[in-house]
Backbone bond lengths (Angstrom), bond angles and torsions (degrees), N, CA, C in turn:
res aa  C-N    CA-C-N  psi(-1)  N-CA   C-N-CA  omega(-1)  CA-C   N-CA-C  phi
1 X - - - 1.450 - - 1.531 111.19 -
2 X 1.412 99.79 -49.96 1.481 100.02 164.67 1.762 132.77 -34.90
3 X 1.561 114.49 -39.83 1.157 128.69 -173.68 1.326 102.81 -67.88
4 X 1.375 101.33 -64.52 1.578 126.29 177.16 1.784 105.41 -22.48
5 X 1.596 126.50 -57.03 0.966 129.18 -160.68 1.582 103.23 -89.48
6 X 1.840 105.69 -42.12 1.813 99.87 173.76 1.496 88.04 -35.80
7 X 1.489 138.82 -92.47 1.595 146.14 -143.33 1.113 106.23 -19.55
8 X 1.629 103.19 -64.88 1.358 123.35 -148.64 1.913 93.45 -65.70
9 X 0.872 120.29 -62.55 1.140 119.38 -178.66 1.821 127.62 -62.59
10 X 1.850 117.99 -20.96 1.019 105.77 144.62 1.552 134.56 -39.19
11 X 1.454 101.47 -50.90 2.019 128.00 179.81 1.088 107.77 -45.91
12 X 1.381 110.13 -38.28 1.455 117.57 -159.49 1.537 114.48 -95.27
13 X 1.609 104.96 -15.02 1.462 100.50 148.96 1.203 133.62 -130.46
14 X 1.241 125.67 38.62 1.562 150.95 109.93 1.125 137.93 -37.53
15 X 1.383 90.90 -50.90 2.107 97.87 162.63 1.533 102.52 -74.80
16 X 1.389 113.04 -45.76 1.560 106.79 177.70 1.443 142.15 -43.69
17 X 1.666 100.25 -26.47 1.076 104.87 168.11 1.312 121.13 -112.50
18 X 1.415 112.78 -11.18 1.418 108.58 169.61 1.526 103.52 -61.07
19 X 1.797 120.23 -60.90 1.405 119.35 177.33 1.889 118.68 -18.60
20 X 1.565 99.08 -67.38 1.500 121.47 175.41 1.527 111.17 -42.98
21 X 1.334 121.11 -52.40 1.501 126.88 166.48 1.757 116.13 -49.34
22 X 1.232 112.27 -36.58 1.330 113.14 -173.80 1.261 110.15 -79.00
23 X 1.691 110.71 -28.88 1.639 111.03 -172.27 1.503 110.54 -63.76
24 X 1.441 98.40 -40.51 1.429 115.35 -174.01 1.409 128.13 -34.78
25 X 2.074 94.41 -60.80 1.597 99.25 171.83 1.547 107.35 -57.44
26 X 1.426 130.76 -29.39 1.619 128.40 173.24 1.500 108.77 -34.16
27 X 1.359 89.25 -57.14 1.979 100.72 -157.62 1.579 101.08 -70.99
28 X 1.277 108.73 -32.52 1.555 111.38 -173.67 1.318 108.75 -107.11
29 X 1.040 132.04 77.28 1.713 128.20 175.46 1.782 111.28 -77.25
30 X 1.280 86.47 145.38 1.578 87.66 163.51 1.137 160.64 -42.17
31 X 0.932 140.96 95.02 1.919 138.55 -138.28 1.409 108.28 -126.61
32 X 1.743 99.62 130.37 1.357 111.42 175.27 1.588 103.28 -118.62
33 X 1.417 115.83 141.28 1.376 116.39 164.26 1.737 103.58 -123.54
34 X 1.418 86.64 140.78 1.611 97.13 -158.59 1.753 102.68 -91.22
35 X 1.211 119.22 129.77 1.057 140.35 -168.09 1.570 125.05 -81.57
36 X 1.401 122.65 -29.64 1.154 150.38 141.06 1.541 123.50 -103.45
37 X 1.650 124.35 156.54 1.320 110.32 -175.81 1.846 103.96 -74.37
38 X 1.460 89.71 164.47 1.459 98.32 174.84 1.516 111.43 -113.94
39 X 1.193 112.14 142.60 1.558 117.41 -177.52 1.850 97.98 -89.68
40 X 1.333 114.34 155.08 1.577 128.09 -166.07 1.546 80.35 -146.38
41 X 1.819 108.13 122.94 1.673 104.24 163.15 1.704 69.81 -129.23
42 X 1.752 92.31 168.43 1.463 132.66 -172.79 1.597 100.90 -96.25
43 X 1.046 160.56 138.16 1.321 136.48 169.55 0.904 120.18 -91.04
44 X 1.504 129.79 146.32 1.453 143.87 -170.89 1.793 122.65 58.49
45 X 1.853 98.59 13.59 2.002 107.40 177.95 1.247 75.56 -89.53
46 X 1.653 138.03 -80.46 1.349 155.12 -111.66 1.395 100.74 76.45
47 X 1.598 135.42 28.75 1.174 135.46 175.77 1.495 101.32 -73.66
48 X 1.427 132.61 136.80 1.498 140.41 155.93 1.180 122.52 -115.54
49 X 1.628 116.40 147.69 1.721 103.18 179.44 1.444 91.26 -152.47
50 X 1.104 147.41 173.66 1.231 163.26 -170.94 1.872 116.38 -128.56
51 X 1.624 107.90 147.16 1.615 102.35 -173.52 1.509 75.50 -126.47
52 X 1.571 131.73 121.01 1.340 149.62 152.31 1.743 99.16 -15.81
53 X 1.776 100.11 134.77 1.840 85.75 164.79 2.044 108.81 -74.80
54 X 1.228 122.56 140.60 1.460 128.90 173.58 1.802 101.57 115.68
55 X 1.423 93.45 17.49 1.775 91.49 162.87 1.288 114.67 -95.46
56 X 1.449 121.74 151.50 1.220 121.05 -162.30 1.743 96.95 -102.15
57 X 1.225 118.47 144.11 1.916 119.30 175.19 1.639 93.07 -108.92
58 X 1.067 125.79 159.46 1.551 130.88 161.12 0.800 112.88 -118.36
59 X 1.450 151.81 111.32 1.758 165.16 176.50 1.679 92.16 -40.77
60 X 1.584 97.51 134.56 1.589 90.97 170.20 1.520 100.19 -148.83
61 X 1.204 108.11 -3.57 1.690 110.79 175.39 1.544 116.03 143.47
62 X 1.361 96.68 157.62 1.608 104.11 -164.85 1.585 94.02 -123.28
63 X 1.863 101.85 141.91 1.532 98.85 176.90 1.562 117.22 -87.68
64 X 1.513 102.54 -178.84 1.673 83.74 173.64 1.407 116.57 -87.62
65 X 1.392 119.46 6.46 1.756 104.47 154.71 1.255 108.25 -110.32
66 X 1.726 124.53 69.06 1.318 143.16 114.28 1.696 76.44 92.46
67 X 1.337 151.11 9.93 1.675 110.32 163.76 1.445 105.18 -98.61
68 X 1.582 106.21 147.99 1.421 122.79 159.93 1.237 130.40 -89.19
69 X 1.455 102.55 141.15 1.485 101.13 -154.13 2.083 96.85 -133.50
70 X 1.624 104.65 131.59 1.277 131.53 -163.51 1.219 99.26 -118.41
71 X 1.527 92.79 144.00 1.708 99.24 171.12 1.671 107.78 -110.88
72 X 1.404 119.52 160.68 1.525 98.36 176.54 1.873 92.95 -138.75
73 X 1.168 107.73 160.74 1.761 119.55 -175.91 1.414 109.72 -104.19
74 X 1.422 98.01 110.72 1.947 90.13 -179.95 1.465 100.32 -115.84
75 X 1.477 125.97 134.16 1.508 142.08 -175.59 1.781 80.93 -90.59
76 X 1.370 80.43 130.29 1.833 89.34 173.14 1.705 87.18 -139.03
77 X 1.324 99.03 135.89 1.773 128.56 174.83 1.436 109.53 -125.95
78 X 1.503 116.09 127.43 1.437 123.27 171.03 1.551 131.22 85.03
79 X 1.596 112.48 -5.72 1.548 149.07 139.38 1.541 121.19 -47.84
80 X 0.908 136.63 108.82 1.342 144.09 121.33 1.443 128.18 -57.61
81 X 1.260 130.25 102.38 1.192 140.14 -130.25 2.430 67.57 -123.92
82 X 1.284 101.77 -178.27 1.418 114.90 -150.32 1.762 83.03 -153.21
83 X 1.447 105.49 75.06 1.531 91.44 179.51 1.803 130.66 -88.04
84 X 1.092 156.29 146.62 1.270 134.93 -176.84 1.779 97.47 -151.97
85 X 1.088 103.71 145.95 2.001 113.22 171.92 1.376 94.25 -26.93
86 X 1.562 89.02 154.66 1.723 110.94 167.68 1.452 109.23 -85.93
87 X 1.636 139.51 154.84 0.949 135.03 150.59 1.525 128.76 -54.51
88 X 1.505 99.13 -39.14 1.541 102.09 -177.82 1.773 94.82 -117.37
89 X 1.636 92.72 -176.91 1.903 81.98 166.52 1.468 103.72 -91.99
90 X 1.171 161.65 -39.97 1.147 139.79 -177.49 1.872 110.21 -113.74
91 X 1.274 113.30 89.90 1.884 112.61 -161.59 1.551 69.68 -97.60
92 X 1.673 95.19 151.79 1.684 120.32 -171.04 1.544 96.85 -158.42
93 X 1.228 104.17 113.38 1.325 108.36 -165.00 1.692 105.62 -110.23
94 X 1.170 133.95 73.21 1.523 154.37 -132.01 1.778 98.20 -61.76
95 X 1.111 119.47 148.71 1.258 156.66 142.17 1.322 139.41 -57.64
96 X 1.277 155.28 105.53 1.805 110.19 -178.96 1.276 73.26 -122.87
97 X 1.705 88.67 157.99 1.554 108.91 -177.14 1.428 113.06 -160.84
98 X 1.524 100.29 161.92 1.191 111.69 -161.97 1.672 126.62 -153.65
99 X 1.320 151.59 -175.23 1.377 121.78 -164.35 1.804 79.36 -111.67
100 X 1.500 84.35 147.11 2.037 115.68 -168.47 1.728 82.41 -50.86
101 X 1.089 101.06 151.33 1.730 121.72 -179.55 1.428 101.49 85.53
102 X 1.464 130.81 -37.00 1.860 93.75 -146.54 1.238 87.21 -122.22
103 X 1.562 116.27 49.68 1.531 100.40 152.38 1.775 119.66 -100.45
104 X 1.520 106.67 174.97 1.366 89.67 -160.43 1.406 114.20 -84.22
């Protein structure tokens, strides 16, 4: 019986730390700080805007037709923002981007 429970309780902290390992990459996501500015167009406005080089992107996932997709944190002061429900649970209203100069 004894054995029985050593097992059980090896398992049990094996998963424990595998679990703990997984949270980790959560808490710590991947971070890019962009080195040159990046150009941001809107598609189909011809709207352009620029993200300063020394902004940080955070990796949040790649689709399966190969683009990666970053989130970034903007501190906004003195805004009243107009908030209302999302349509979906995660609506992502895309960007394309590229480094300042070499768009077409």
């Amino acid at each position: 019986m004894l054995k029985i429970f050593s097992y059980f309780m090896a398992l049990t902290i094996v998963f424990c730390i595998g679990f703990v390992a997984g949270r980790i990459k959560d808490i710590y996501p991947s971070i890019a700080k962009l080195e040159k500015p990046l150009n941001l167009s809107v598609q189909n406005t011809g709207e352009t805007y620029k993200l300063p080089s020394g902004t940080s992107l955070y990796y949040s996932h790649s689709t399966k037709e190969g683009i990666d997709v970053y989130t970034i944190y903007l501190f906004v002061e003195g805004i009243d923002f107009e908030l209302k429900k999302a349509e979906q649970r995660w609506p992502i209203y895309p960007l394309h981007a590229d480094v300042w100069g070499n768009s077409d």
